[in-house]
N, C-alpha and C positions, 0 to 999 in steps of 0.2 A: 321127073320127080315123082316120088312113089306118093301111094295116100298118106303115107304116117308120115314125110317129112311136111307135106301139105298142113297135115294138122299141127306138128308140132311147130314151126314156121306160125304159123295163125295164133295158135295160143304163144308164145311168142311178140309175138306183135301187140295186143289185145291185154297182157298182163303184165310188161315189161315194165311200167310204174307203177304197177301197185306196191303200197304203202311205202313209195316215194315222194309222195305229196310234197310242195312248196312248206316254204314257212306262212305265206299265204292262206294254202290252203288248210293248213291245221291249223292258223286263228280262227279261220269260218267254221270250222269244223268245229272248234270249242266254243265259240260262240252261240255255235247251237242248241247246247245243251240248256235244261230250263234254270239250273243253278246256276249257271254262270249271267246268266241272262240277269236274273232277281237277282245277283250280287252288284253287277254293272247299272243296273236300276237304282238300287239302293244306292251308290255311292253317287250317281246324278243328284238325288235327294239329298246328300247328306252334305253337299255343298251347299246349298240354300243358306243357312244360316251364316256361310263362311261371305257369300256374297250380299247377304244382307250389311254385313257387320262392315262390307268396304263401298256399301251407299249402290250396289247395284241394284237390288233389291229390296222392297221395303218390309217389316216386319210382321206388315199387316198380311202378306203375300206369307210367309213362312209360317206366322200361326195358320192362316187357310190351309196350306198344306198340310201340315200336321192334323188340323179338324178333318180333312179328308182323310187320312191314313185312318184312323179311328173307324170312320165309317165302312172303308176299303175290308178294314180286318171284319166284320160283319157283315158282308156282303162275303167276304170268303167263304168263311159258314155257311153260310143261308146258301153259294153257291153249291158247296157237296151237299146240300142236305134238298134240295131240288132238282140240280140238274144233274146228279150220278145217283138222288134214291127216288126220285121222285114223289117226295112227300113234301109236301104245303104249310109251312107254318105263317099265321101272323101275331108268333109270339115273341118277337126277337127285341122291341123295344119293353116288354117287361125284364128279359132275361140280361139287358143291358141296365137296369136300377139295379140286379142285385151287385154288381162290380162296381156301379155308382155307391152305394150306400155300404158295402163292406172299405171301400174306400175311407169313406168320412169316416164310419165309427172305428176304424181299428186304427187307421194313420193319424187322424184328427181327436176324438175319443179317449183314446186308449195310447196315442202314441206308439204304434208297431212299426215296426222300418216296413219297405216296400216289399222287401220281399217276404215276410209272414204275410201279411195282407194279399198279395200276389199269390201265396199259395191258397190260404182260406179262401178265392174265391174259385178258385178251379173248383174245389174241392165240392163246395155246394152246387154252383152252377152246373160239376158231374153228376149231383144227383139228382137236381131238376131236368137234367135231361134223361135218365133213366128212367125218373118218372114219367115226363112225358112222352118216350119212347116205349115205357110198356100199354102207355095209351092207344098209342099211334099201330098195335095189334091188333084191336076193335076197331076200329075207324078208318077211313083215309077219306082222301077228297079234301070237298067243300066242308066237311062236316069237324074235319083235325083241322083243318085254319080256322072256324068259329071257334074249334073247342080251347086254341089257341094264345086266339083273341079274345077271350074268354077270361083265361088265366093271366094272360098280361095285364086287363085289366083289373084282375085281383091284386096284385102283386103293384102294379102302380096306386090301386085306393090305400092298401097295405103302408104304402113305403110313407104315402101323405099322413097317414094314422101316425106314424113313426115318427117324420118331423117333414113338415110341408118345404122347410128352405134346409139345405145345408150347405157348408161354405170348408172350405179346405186351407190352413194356412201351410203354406210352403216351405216356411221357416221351420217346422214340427218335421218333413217327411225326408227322409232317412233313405240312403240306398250303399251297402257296405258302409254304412256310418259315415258316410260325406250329405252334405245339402247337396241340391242339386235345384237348381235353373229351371230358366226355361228352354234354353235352348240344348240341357242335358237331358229335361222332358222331352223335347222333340228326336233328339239323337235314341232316346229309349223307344221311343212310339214305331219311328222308324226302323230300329233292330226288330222290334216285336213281327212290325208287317212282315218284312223281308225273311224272317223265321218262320211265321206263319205259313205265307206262300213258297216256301222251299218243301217245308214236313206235307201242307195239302198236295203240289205236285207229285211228290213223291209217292203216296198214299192213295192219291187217284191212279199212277201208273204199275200198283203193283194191283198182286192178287185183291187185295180188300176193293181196290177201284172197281175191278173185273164182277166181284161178286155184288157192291152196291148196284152196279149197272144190270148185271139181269132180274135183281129182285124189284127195280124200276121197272124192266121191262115186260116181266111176265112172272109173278109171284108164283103162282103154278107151276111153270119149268123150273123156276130156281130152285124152289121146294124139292122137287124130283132130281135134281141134280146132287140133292144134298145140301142143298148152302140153308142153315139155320138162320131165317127171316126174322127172328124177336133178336139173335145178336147182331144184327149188319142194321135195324132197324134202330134198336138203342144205340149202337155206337154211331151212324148219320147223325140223330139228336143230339147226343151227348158233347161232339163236334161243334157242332153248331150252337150250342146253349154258351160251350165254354168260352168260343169266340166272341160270342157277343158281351157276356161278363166282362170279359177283359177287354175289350173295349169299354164299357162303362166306368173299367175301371181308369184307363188310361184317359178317359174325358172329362173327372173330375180332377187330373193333374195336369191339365192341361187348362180347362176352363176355371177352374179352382169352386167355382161355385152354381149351383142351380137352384133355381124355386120348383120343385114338383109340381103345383097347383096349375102351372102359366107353360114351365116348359114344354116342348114339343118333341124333347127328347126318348120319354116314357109314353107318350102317345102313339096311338096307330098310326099319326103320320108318319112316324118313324118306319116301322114296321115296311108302311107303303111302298116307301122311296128304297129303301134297301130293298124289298122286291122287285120294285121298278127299275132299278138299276141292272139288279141280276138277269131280266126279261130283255134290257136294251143291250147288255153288254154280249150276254150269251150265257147261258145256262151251263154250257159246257165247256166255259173258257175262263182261265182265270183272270188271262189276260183282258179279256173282255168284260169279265166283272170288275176290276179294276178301273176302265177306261169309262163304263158306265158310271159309278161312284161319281168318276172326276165332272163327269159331263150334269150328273143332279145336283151334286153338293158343290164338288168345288168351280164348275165352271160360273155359280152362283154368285160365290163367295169371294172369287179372284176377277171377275170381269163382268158378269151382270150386276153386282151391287156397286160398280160406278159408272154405269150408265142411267141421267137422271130420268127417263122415261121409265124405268124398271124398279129404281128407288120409289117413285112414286105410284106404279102399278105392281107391286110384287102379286096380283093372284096372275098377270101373263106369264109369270117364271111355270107355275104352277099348270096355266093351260100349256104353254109349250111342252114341258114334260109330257102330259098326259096325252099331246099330240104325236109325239116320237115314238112314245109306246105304241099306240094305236099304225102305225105306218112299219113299225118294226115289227110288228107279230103278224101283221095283212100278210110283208112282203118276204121279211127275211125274221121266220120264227126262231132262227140259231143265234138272234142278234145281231151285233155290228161283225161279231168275231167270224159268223156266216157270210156276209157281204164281204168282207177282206179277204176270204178264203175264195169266195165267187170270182174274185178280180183277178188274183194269183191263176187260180188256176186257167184263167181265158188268156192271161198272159202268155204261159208257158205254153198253152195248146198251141197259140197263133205263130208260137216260136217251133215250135216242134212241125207244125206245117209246112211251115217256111222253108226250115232246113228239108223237108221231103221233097220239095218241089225244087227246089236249086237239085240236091242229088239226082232226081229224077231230070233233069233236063240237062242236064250235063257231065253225064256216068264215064265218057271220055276224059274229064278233065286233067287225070292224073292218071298215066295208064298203067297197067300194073305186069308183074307175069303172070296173074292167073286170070285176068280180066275180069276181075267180076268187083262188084261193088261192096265197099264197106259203109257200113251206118253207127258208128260209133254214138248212142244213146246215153248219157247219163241220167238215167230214168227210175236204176233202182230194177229195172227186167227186163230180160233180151226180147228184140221183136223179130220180126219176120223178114226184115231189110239187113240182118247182120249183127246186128245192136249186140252189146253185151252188158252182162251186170255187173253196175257199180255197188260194192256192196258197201261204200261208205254213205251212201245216200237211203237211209230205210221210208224216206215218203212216197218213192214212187213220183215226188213232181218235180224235179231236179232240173237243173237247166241240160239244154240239148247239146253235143257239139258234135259235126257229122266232118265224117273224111270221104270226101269223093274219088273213088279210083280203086285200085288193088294193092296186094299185097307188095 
């Protein structure tokens, strides 16, 4: 047998199913995708209400959820504007009154359907974050989170100056000229998250991702590369400013009403906990800033507020938090989204060993006519044992599956 029948025989062997995949394996394979992912999410959520309403679930569980979503969409923000620019804000619970308050006066006030309201507050909350984005030019550090926290507390004594309570009747707000519920509230809050996190994924994995992440990483090269640091800086903010609005604004159609004075809402605890969340989840995961959310807010709100030791001690909720952060930045700085990827990957290694050592100890088991061993890898890159590249796998941590013997 000559050498080009050898090779062609091999590649042959080696590529004879490519993109003959099972139906199997192209549902895993669209399952992968982060869209499909956040849609298949989404529709877990959007039964809630369907099982509330047949006694599976009660409805105190589905508003919780919903108050989490609110929070989740704020923490998305805060998550690109941290953990792909690297810049520190603890302005995010002032920049949530202003969607609180464009709420009451235009839907409540003035009677505007949801969606003028909806747009008027993008609209401002785009240029409180320009403004604060051409801040964040001078400054960075510790000194742009005071300067921040700063302005959040302007903007919260502001809102009090304005009207210390305000209150949203439901019967007034308007969305395509129909009323709308609560549980058409929740169905909206829920599309909004799910939109949210589809446009941020997308937007971290394109070019703007690429360039947020080196102007985090070394403002000096990015500079030198070209990438204009005052645009990639105000659009982070601007980002970030508008999500948190719209969440404030979707917490007054949800809660219908707040006192300024008392709430904790327009306070730095706010601010806190949505940092907190984004430190425990992962800085650079959405999924992890999401899971962080459920774990401050909603693991609170859905299971520690009926436990009567924690109804009557709520500052342990408080110390537990602050001890999880503390244990999560010692051990695993990436968050929890770092520890699931540590696990994964110890998994696949012990698996990839495995299979070397069975090859290795038993290279006769299937004998071939060329004698010689194949290692069939789904790894994503060929090794040095025969392996080839799958190129439907781009992580590189794929599962392993090895053929002992020859051609």
């Amino acid at each position: 047998m000559t050498d080009l029948n050898v090779k062609k025989e091999y590649l042959n062997l080696i590529y004879a199913d490519c993109g003959k995949g099972s139906a199997g394996e192209k549902i895993k394979e669209l399952v992968t995708v982060p869209g499909t992912q956040y849609l298949i999410f989404g529709v877990i959520l959007g039964v809630f209400p369907l099982l509330a309403q047949l006694g599976i679930l009660t409805s105190s569980f589905v508003f919780a959820m919903g108050n989490t979503m609110i929070y989740a969409i704020m923490a998305i923000g805060f998550c690109l504007l941290m953990g792909y620019s690297g810049l520190a804000s603890l302005g995010t619970a002032g920049f949530v009154g202003i969607g609180a308050y464009i709420a009451y006066y235009f839907m409540q006030v003035y009677g505007a359907p949801f969606g003028i309201a909806f747009i008027v507050t993008v609209m401002i909350s785009l240029f409180s974050g320009v403004l604060v984005g051409f801040i964040s030019l001078r400054i960075e550090g510790i000194y742009l989170a005071i300067l921040t926290l700063g302005l959040s507390e302007i903007l919260r004594n502001t809102f009090i100056s304005l009207k210390s309570s305000i209150k949203l009747d439901m019967s007034k707000v308007r969305l395509f000229g129909v009323k709308i519920g609560e549980e058409q509230v929740y169905l909206l809050i829920l599309a909004l998250f799910v939109l949210l996190l589809f446009i941020t994924s997308n937007l971290i994995r394109s070019p703007i991702g690429r360039a947020l992440l080196s102007v985090k990483n070394s403002t000096s090269a990015a500079q030198a590369m070209g990438i204009n640091l005052m645009k990639y800086r105000v659009l982070a903010f601007v980002i970030s400013t508008v999500y948190a609005a719209i969440a404030g604004l979707m917490y007054m159609m949800l809660l219908r009403n707040m006192t300024t004075s008392t709430s904790t809402l327009l306070s730095m605890a706010t601010s806190l906990n949505i940092l907190g969340a984004v430190v425990i989840g992962g800085a650079k995961s959405l999924w992890g800033t999401t899971f962080g959310v459920f774990i401050i807010y909603g693991l609170q709100s859905t299971l520690l507020s009926k436990i009567p030791f924690f109804v009557e001690n709520p500052a342990f909720i408080t110390m537990i938090t602050g001890l999880l952060i503390i244990l999560i930045v010692m051990f695993f700085p990436g968050g929890i989204a770092q520890m699931m990827g540590n696990l994964m990957k110890k998994r696949k290694t012990a698996a990839f060993l495995a299979a070397l050592m069975i090859c290795a100890w038993v290279p006769q088991a299937v004998p071939g006519d060329s004698g010689v061993l194949v290692a069939e890898a789904h790894s994503g890159r060929t090794d040095r044992y025969g392996g080839h590249r799958d190129n439907k796998n781009k992580s590189g941590l794929g599962s392993y599956h090895y053929h002992c013997g020859g051609h």
